[in-house]
C-alpha positions as CSV (number, residue, x, y, z in Angstrom):
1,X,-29.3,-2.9,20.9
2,X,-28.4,0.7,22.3
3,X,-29.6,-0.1,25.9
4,X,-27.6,-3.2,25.8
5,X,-24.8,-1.5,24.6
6,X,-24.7,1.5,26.8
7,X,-25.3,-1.4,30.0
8,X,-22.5,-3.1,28.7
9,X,-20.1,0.1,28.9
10,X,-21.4,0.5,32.4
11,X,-20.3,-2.8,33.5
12,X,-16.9,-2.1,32.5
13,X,-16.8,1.2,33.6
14,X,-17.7,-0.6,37.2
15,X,-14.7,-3.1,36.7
16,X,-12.7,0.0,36.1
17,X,-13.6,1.2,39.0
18,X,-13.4,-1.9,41.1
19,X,-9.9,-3.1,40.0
20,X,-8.2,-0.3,38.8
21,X,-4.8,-1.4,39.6
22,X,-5.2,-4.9,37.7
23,X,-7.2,-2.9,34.9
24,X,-4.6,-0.4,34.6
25,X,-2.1,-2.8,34.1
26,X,-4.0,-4.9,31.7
27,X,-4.8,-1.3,29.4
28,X,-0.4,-0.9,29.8
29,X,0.3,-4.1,28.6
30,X,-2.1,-4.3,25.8
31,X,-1.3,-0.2,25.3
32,X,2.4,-0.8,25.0
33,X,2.3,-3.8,23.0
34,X,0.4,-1.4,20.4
35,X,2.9,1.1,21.2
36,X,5.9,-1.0,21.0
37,X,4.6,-2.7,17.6
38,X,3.5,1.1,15.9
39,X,6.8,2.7,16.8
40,X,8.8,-0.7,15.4
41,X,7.2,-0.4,12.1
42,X,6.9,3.3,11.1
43,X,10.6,3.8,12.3
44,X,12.0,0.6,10.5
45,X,9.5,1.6,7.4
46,X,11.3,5.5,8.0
47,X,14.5,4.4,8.1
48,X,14.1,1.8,4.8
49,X,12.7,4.8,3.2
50,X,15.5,7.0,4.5
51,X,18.3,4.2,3.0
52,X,16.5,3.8,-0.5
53,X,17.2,8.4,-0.8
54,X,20.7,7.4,0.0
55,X,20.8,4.6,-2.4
56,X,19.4,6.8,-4.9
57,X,22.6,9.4,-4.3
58,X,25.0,6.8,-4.8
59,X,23.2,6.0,-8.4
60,X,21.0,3.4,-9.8
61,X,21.9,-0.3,-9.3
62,X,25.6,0.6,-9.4
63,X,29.1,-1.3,-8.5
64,X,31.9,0.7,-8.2
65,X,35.5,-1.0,-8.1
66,X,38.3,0.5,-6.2
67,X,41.9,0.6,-7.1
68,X,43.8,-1.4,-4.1
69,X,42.4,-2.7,-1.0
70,X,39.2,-1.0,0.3
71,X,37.3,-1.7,3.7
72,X,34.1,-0.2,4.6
73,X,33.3,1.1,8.6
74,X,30.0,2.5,9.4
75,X,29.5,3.6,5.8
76,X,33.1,5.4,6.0
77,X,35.8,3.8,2.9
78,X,39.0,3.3,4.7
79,X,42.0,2.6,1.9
80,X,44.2,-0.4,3.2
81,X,46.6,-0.4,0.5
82,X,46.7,1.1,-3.1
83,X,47.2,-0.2,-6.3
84,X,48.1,1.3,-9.9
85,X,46.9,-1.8,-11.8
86,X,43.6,-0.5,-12.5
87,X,43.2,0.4,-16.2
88,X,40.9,2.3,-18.7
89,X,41.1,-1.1,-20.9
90,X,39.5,-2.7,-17.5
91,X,36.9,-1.0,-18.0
92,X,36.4,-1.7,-21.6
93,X,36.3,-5.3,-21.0
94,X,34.4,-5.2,-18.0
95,X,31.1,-3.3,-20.6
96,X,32.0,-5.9,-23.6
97,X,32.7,-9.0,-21.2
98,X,30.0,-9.2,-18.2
99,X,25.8,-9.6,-19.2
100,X,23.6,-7.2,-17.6
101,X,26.1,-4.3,-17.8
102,X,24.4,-1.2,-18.8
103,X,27.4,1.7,-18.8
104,X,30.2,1.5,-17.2
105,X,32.6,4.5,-16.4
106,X,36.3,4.6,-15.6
107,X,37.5,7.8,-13.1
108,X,40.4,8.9,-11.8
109,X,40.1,10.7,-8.2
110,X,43.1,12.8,-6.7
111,X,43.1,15.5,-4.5
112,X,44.7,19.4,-5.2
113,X,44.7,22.4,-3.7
114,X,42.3,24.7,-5.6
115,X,43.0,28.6,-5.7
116,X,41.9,31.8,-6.1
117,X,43.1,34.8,-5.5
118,X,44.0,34.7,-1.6
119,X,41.5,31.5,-0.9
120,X,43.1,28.0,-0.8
121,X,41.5,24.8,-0.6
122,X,41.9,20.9,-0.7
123,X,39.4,19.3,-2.6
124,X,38.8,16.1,-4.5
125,X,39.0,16.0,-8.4
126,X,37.4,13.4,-10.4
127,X,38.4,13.1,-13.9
128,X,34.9,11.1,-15.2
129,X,33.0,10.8,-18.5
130,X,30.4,13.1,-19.6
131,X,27.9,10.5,-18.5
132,X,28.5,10.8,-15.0
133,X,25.7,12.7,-13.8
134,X,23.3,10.4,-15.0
135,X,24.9,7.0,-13.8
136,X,25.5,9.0,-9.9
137,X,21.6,10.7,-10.4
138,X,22.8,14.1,-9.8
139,X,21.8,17.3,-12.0
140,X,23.7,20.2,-12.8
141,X,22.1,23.3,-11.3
142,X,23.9,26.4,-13.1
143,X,25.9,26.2,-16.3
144,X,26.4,22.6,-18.1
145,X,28.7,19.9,-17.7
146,X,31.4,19.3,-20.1
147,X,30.7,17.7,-23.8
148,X,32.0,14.3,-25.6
149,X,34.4,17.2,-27.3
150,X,35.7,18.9,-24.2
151,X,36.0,15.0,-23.2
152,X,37.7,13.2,-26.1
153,X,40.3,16.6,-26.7
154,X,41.2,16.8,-22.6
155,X,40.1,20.3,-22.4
156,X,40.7,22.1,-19.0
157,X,36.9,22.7,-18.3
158,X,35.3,21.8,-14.6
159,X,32.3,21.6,-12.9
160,X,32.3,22.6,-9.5
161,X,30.1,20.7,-6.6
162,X,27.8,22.7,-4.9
163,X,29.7,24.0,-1.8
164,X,33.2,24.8,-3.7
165,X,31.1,27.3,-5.8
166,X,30.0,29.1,-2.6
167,X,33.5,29.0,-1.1
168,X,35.3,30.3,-4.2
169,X,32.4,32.3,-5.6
170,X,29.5,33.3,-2.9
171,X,26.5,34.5,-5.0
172,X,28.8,35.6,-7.4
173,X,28.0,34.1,-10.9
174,X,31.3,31.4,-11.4
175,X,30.4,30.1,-15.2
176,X,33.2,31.3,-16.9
177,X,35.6,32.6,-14.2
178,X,38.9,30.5,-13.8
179,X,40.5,28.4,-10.9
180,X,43.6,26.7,-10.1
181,X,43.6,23.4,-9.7
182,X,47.4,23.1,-8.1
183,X,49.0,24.6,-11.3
184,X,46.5,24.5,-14.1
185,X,44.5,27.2,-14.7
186,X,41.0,25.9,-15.2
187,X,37.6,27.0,-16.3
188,X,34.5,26.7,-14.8
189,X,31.5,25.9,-17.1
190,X,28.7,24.5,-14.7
191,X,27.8,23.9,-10.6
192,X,26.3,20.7,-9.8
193,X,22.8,20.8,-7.4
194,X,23.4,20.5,-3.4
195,X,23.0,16.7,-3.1
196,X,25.0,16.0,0.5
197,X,27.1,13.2,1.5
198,X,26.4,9.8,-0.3
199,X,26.2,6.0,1.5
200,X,29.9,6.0,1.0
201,X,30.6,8.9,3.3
202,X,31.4,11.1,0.2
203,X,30.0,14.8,0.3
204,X,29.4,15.6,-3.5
205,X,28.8,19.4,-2.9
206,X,32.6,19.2,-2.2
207,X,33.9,18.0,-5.7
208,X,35.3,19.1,-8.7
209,X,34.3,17.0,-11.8
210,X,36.5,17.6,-15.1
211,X,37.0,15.3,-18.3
212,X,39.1,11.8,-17.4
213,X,41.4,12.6,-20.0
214,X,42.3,16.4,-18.5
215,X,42.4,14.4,-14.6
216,X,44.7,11.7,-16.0
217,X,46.9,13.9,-18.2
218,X,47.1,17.7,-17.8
219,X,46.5,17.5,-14.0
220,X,48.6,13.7,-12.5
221,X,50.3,12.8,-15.8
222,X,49.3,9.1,-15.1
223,X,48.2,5.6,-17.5
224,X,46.1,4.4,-14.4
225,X,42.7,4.9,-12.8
226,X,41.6,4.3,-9.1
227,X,37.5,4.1,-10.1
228,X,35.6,2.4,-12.3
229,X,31.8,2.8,-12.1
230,X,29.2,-0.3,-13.4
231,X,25.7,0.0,-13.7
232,X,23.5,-2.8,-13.7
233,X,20.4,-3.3,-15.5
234,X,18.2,-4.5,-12.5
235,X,19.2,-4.4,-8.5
236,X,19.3,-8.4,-8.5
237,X,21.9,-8.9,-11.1
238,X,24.4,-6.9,-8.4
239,X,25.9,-9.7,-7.1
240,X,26.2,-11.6,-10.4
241,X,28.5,-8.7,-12.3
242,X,30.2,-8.2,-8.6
243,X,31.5,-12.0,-8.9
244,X,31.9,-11.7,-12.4
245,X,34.1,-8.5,-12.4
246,X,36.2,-10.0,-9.2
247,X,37.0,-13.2,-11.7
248,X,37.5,-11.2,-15.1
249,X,40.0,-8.6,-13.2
250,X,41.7,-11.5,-11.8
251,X,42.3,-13.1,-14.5
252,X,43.3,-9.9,-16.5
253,X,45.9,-8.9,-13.7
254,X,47.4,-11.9,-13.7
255,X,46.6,-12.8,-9.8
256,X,47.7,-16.5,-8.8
257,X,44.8,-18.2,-6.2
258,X,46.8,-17.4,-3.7
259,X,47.3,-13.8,-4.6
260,X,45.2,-11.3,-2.7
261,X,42.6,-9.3,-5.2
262,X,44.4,-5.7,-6.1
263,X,41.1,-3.8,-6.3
264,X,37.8,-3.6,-4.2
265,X,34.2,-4.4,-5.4
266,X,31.7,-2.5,-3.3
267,X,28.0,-2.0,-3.5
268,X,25.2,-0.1,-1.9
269,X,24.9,-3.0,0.1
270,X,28.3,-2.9,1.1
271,X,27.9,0.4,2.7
272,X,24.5,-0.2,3.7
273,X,25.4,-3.8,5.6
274,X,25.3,-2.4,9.3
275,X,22.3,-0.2,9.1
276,X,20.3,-3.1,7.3
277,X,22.2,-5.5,10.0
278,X,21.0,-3.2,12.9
279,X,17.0,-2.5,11.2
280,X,16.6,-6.3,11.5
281,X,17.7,-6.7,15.1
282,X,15.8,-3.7,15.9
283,X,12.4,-5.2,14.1
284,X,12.8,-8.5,15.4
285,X,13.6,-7.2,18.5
286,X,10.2,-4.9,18.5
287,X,8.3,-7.3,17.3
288,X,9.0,-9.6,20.7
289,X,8.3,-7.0,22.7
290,X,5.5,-6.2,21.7
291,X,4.1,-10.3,21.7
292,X,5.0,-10.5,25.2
293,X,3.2,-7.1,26.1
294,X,0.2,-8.3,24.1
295,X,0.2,-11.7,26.0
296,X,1.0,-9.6,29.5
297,X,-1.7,-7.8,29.0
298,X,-3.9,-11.1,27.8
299,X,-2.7,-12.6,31.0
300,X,-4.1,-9.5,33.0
301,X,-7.2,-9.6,31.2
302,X,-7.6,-13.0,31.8
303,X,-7.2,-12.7,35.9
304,X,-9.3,-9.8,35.9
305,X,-12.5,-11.4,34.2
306,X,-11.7,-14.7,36.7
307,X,-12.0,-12.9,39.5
308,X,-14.9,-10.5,37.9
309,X,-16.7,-14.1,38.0
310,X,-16.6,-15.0,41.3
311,X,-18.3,-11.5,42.7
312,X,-20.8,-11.7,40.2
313,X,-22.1,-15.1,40.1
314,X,-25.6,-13.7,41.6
315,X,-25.8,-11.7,38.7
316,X,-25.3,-14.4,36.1
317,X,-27.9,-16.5,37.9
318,X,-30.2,-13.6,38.2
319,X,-29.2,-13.0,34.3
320,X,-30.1,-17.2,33.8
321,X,-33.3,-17.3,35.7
322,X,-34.8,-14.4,33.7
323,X,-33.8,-16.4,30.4
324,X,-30.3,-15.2,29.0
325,X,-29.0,-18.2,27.3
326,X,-25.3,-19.1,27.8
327,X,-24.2,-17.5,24.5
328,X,-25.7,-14.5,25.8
329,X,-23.1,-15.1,29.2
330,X,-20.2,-15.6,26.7
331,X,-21.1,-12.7,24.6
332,X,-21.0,-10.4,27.5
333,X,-17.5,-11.3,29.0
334,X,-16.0,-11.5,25.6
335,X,-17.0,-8.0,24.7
336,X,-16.0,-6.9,28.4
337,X,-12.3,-8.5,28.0
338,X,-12.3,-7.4,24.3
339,X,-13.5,-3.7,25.6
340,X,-10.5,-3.4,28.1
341,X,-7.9,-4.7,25.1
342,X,-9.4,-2.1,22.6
343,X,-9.3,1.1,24.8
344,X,-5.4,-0.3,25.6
345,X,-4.9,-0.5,22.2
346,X,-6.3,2.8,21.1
347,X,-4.3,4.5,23.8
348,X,-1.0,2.8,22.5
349,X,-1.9,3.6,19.1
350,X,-2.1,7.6,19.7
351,X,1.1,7.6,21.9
352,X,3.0,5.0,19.4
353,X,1.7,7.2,16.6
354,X,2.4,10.5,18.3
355,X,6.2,9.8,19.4
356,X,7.0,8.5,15.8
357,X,6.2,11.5,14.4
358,X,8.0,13.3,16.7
359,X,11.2,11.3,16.4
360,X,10.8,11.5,12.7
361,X,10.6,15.5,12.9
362,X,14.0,15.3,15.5
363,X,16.0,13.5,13.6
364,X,15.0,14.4,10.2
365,X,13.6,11.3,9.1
366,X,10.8,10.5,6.3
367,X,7.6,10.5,7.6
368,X,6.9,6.4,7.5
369,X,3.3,5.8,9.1
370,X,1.6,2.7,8.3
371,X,-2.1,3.0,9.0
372,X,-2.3,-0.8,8.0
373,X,-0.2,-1.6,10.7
374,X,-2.2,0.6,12.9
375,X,-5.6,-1.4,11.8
376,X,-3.7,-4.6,12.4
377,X,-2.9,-3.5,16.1
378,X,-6.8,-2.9,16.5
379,X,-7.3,-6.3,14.9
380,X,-4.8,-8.0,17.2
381,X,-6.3,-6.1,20.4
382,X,-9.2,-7.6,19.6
383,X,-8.2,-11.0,19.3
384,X,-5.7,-10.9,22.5
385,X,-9.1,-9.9,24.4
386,X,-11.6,-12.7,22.6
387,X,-8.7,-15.1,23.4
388,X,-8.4,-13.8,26.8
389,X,-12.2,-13.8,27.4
390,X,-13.2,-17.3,26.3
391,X,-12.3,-19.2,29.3
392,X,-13.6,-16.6,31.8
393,X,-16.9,-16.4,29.5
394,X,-17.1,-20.6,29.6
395,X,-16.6,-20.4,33.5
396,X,-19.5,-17.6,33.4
397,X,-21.9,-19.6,31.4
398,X,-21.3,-22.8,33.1
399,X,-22.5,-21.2,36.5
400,X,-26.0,-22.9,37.6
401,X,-28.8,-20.5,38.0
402,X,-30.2,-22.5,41.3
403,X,-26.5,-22.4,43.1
404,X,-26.0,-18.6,41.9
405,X,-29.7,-17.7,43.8
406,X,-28.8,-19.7,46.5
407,X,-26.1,-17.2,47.5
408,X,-28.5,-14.2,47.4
């Protein structure tokens, strides 16, 4: 079994060397198909792994609705028009109203200058329930976050986002200290954990969180909100409480059907639309590239071992007239052509598996390799060769000892 093994990796080595142009191109095509088909899956796998972390920022199978008329770029929000329709008793109905509701949160978001001492800066404050870090999955990291007390009495209490404590504070400890948001002298009980910019563009290390009530009445003196957060029980009840909170708010606001809605219903899917839009085009797009490189390199395979045939007829014949059987003819030119596909194959897999790691370290990405995938390309190289090789290896075994000695 060794001898014929080792004679069989001579032979090739021979058609190497014979044809190494057509064998070169044959390992390529077979190579790149492996190479194109690792690379499509670990990055798409990456970059799915890469959009559930940033679905996890925005918060657990949560719909957020928007005050006024809200359009969504490249994951950017871009406000259209605004509205002050938007109401805390929206909210209320929205949780008593709609199944599969779990919490639902009403905010108010408006932007200050924030000061201290000689430093001045804009920033975001969102007036928000107690509950919010656990509907947005975010932790506080120094202090606490304000009580259903501080929360129900309007008490001028905030928690700062990760990068405003640096900027106000450096490694100075800030519980306790006071800022002013515009004219309000507020004080700082907690800091939120560095979490980075959400799907919806929003960087969370640069807010200020504080009770709705102090947002809505110590800081903008309004009866509205611009935010209302929903969470959903599971991920595929999302589009059920998105149509049912379009109709209910429709109805409550008084909106004619010809009336254009006055809020905005987004999604993680909303922001995620493109990227998901742009991983499918990319997958199918791998995926055909890497069929027609398997069947280019099947195709070279297949002229190879043709022309393989015809300069060795006299040694199939001398092979026949010592007693290998036909099957024994097939065998070998199967195993030749399924040789050829494998070391392609193994050669795509290192480079396919090499470069993704590489582009995964580049661009920060989650290391996504699929060693499946990688056993399924060594499966596939092995049937492009079989398939490539039977009708070369029929040919071969066809070939009459008696007109294959005759050419001796």
């Amino acid at each position: 079994m060794i001898d014929k093994f080792l004679l069989l990796l001579a032979v090739i080595a021979r058609i190497f060397k014979e044809y190494k142009a057509r064998s070169i191109l044959s390992v390529l095509g077979v190579g790149f198909g492996t190479f194109a088909l690792i690379m499509m899956v670990s990055i798409s796998n990456s970059l799915k792994e890469k959009s559930r972390q940033e679905v996890e920022k925005f918060g657990k199978n949560l719909v957020v609705v928007k005050a006024g008329k809200i359009r969504v770029f490249r994951r950017r929000s871009r406000t259209i028009s605004t509205a002050t329709t938007l109401k805390i008793s929206d909210a209320i109905a929205i949780k008593q109203q709609i199944d599969h509701v779990v919490k639902v949160l009403p905010s108010f978001h408006i932007s200050y200058p924030i000061r201290k001492g000689g430093t001045t800066i804009f920033a975001t404050i969102i007036g928000v329930g107690k509950e919010y870090p656990e509907v947005r999955n975010i932790k506080v990291w120094q202090g606490r976050f304000y009580t259903q007390k501080e929360e129900k009495s309007g008490e001028k209490v905030i928690v700062l986002g990760y990068k405003i404590a640096k900027d106000f504070f450096k490694d100075e400890d800030p519980i306790g200290k006071t800022l002013l948001i515009f004219r309000v002298p507020c004080k700082v009980i907690g800091v939120m954990e560095e979490k980075g910019a959400d799907i919806s563009g929003e960087d969370q290390d640069s807010l200020i969180y504080t009770p709705l009530k102090t947002a809505m009445r110590r800081l903008a003196n309004v009866d509205y909100i611009n935010t209302i957060y929903v969470q959903v029980d599971k991920k595929e009840n999302i589009p059920y409480v998105k149509e049912k909170i379009r109709e209910l708010l429709r109805k409550r606001h008084h909106l004619k059907p010809s009336d254009k809605n006055d809020f905005t219903v987004l999604s993680p899917d909303d922001y995620m639309r493109m990227e998901t839009e742009a991983m499918h085009i990319f997958s199918i797009l791998g995926g055909v590239s890497a069929v027609i490189s398997f069947l280019i390199g099947g195709i070279g395979i297949l002229s190879i071992m043709i022309l393989i045939i015809n300069e060795r007829i006299e040694e199939i014949g001398i092979r026949r007239a010592v007693g290998a059987k036909k099957t024994d003819i097939i065998l070998q030119f199967i195993l030749e052509a399924s040789f050829i596909s494998i070391t392609g194959s193994f050669i795509g897999a290192i480079i396919g598996t090499g470069l993704s790691l590489l582009i995964f370290m580049i661009f920060n990405l989650p290391v996504a390799i699929s060693y499946s995938w990688i056993l399924f390309s060594f499966v596939l190289s092995i049937i492009t060769g079989i398939l490539a090789g039977i009708y070369p290896a029929y040919r071969a075994s066809t070939i009459k000892p008696v007109q294959a000695l005759r050419r001796i």
